[in-house]
N, C-alpha and C positions, 0 to 999 in steps of 0.2 A: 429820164430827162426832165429837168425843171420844167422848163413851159408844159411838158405834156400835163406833168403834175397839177401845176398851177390850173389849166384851163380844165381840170376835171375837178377845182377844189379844194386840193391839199395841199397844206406847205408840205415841200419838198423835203424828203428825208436829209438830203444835204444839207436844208438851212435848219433842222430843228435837231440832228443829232446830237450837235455839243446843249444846247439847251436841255434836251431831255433825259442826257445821263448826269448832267447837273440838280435837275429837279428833282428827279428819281431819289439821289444822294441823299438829298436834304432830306424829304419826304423819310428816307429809310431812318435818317437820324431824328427825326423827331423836330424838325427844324421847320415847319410850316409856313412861318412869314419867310423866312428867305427860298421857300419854293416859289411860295405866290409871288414874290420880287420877282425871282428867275422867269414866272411866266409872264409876268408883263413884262419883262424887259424883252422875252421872245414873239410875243405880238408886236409890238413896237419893232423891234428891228423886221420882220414876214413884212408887216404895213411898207416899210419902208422901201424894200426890197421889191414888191410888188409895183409900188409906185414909180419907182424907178423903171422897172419894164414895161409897166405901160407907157411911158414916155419914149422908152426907144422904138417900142412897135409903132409908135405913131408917127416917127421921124425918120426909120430905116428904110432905105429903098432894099434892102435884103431880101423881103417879103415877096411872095411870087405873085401874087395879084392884089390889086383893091380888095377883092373880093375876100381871101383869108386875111387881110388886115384886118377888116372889118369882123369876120367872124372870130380871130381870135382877139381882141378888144373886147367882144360882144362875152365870152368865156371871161375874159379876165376881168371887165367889170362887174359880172354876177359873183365871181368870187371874192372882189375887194367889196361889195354888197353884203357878201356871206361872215366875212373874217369882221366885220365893223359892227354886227349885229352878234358880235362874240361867238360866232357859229365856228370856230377856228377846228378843223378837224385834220388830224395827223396822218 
């Protein structure tokens, strides 16, 4: 599940697997600057993506308590903490 991913720190297999058999490609062929493109363009869209979720957690009444609001905000800002400090881990 995304969120679970997310609040233990990783992009989510779903949002990195077209990224990283893209990178992989390159990498195989020799092709270096267009992998490091592919990875920043996969940090930039994860950022973006995250950010976006913590906006709905913060706005959905879905949520079963204040209390897991809070705790899962409290998860997903150590991990937008982690991914901006390039600690980006798969």
């Amino acid at each position: 599940m995304v969120l679970e991913e997310l609040t233990m720190g990783k992009v989510p297999e779903l949002w990195s697997r077209k990224y990283e058999s893209k990178r992989l490609k390159f990498e195989n062929e020799g092709q270096f600057d267009k992998a490091k493109k592919v990875q920043r363009a996969a940090v930039c869209d994860y950022m973006n993506k995250l950010n976006k979720i913590v906006s709905y957690i913060q706005k959905t009444s879905l949520v079963d308590s204040e209390e897991t609001r809070t705790s899962i905000l409290s998860d997903l800002e150590e991990t937008r903490h982690r991914w901006r400090e390039n600690k980006i881990h798969d």
